[in-house]
C-alpha positions as CSV (number, residue, x, y, z in Angstrom):
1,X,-8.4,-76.2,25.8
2,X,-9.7,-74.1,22.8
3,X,-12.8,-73.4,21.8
4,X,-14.0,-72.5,19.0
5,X,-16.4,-69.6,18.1
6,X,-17.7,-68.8,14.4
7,X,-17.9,-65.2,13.4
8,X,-21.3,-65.0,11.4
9,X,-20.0,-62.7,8.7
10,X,-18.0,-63.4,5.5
11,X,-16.1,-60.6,5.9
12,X,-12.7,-61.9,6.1
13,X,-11.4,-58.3,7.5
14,X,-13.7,-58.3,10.2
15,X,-12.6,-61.8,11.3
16,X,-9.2,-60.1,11.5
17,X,-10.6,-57.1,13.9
18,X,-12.6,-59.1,15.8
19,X,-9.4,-61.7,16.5
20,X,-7.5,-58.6,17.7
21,X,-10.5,-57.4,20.2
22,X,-11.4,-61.0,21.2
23,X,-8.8,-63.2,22.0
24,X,-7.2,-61.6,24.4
25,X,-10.5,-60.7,26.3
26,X,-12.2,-64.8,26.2
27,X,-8.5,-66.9,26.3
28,X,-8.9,-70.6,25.2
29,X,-11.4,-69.2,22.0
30,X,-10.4,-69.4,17.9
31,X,-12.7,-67.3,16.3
32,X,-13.1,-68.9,13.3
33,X,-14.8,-67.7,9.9
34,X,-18.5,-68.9,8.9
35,X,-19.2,-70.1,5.7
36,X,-23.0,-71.2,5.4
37,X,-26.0,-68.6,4.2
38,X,-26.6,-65.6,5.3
39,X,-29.9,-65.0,7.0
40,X,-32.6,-62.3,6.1
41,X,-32.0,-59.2,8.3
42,X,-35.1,-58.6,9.3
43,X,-34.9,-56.8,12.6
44,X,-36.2,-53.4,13.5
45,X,-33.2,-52.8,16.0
46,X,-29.4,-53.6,15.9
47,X,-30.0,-56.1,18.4
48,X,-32.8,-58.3,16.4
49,X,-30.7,-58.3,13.5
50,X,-27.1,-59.4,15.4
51,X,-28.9,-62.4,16.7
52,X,-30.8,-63.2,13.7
53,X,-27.0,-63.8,11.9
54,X,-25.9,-65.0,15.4
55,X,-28.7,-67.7,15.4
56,X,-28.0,-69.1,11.9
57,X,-24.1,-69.4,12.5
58,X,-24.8,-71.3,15.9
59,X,-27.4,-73.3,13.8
60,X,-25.8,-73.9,10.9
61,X,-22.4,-74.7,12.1
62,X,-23.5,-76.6,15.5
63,X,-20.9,-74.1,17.4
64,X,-21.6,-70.4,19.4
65,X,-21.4,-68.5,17.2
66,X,-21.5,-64.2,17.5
67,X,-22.2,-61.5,15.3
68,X,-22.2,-58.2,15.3
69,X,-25.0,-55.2,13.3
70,X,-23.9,-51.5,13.3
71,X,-24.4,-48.2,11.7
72,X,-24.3,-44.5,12.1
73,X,-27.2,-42.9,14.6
74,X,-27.8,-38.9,13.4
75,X,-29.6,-36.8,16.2
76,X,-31.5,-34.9,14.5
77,X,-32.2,-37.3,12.2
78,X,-34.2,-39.4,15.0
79,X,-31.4,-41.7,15.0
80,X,-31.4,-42.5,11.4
81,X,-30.0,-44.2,9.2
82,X,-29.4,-46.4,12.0
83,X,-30.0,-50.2,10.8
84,X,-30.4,-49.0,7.3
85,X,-27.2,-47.2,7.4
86,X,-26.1,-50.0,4.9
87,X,-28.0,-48.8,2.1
88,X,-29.0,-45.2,3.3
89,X,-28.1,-44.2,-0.2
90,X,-29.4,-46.4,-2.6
91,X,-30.0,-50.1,-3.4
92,X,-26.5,-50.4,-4.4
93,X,-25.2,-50.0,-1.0
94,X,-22.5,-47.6,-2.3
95,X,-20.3,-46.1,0.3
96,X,-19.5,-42.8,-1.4
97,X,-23.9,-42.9,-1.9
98,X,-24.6,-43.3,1.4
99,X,-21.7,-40.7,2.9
100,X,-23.1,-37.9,0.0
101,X,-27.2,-38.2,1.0
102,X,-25.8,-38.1,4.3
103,X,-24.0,-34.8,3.8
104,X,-26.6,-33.4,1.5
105,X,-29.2,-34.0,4.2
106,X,-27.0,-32.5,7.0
107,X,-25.4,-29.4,4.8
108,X,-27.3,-27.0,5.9
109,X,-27.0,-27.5,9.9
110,X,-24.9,-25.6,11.8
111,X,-22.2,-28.0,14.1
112,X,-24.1,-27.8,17.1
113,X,-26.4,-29.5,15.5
114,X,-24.1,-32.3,14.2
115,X,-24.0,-35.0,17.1
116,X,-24.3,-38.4,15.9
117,X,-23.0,-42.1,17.8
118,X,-21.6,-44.7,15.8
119,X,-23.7,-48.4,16.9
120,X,-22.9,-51.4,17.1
121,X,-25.2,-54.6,18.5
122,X,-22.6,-57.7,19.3
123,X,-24.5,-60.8,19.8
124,X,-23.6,-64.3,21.4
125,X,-25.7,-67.9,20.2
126,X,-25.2,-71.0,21.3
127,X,-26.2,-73.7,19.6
128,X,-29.4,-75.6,20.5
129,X,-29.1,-79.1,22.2
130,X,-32.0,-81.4,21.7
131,X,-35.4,-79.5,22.1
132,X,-33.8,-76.9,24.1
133,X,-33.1,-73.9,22.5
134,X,-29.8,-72.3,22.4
135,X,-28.2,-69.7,25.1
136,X,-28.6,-66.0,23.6
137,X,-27.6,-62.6,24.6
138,X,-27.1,-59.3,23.0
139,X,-25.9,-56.1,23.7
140,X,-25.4,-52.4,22.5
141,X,-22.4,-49.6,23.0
142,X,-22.3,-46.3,21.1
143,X,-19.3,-44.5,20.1
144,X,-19.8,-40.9,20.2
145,X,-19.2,-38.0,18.0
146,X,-20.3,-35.7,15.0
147,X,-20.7,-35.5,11.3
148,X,-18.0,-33.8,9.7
149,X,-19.0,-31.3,6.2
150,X,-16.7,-33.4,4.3
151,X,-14.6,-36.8,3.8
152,X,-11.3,-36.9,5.6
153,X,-8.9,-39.7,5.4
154,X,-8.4,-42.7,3.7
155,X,-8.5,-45.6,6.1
156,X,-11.8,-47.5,7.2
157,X,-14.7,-48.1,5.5
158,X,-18.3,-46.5,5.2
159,X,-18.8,-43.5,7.3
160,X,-15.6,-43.2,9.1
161,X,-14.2,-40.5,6.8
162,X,-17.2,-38.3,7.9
163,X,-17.3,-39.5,11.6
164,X,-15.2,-37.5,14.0
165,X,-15.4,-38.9,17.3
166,X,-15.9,-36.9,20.6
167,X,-12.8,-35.7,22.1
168,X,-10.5,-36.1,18.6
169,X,-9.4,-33.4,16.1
170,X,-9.2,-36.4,13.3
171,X,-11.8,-38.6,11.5
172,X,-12.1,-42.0,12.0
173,X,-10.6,-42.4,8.8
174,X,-7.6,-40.7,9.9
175,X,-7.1,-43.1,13.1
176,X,-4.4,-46.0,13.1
177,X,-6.0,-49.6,12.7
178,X,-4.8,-49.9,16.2
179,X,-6.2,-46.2,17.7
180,X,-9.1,-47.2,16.0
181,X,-9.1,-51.2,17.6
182,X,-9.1,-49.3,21.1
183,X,-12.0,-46.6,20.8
184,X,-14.3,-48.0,18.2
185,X,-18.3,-49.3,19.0
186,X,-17.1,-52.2,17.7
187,X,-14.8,-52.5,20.4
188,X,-16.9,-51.2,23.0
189,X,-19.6,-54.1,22.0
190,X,-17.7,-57.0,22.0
191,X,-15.6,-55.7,25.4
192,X,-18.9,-55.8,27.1
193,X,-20.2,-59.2,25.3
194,X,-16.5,-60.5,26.6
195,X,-18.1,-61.1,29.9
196,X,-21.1,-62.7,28.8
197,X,-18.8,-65.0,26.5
198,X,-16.5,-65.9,29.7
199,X,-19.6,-66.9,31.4
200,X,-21.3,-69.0,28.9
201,X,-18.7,-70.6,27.3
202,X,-17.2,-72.1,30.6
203,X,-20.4,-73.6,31.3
């Protein structure tokens, strides 16, 4: 019997991704795409602000519902942006803004000095049933690497052309949507929420 889980994002890309990680980790789900408000993200953590778009899906929609919050975590910059990675470099939330502050701030550093994680927060809510509130759970994987000192590639989106994972010669930018599919934080997160999804959603 199918399921059916709402992805608490309009991002009609993501959907995509997250059907390629998901279904073959949680058979019996459709991962389906959410079309109600978007919450205030008001968190201080990538956790607080995957259930707080978590929550609303399940609540709006009446179905679980997951959601994921991520960014880029510098060392030495305390872990920053981190949940503002978004709009590090201005209220437009420019890409190209964000990735040149970020080198600006970094161009002086020698590569030692250059270790940062990619984050991401997945997050599972069920819906609430009568007074009792819904099931929730969230959790977080890293994705480690460093800053490169300038853009490389052209695939991905926000700081993957600067992101060189640990153990490559390549940016994330330069990865196959596949390569990528199978080393990202994304992945990692909703790999480990998987299990808590098997679990729940059996119930």
């Amino acid at each position: 019997m199918t399921k059916q889980v709402v992805l608490a994002s309009h991002n009609a890309h993501k959907l995509e991704e997250l059907r390629r990680i998901l279904e073959p980790l949680v058979p019996g789900i459709e991962l389906i795409g959410y079309d109600g408000p978007e919450p205030v993200e008001n968190g201080v953590t990538f956790q607080e602000n995957a259930l707080i778009k978590a929550r609303a899906a399940a609540a709006h929609t009446g179905l679980p519902a997951i959601a994921d919050d991520s960014g880029i975590a510098i060392d030495v910059l305390g872990g920053s942006p981190g949940i503002f990675s978004a709009r590090w470099g201005g209220p437009a939330r420019s890409d190209t803004a964000n990735v040149d502050l970020l080198l600006w701030q970094l161009s002086d550093l020698a590569d030692e000095h250059r270790a940062a994680s990619f984050m991401c927060s997945a997050a599972l809510a069920l819906p609430a049933i009568g007074d009792a509130d819904g099931e929730e759970v969230a959790v977080l994987e890293a994705w480690p690497g460093s800053v490169l000192r300038a853009p490389a590639g052209e695939g991905g989106f926000g700081y993957d052309p600067i992101f060189q994972p640990d153990g490559l010669a390549k940016s994330a930018a330069e990865l196959t949507v596949a390569e990528k599919d199978a080393m990202s934080h994304r992945r990692r997160a909703f790999t480990a929420l998987a299990n808590e999804m098997l679990a729940r959603l059996s119930e």
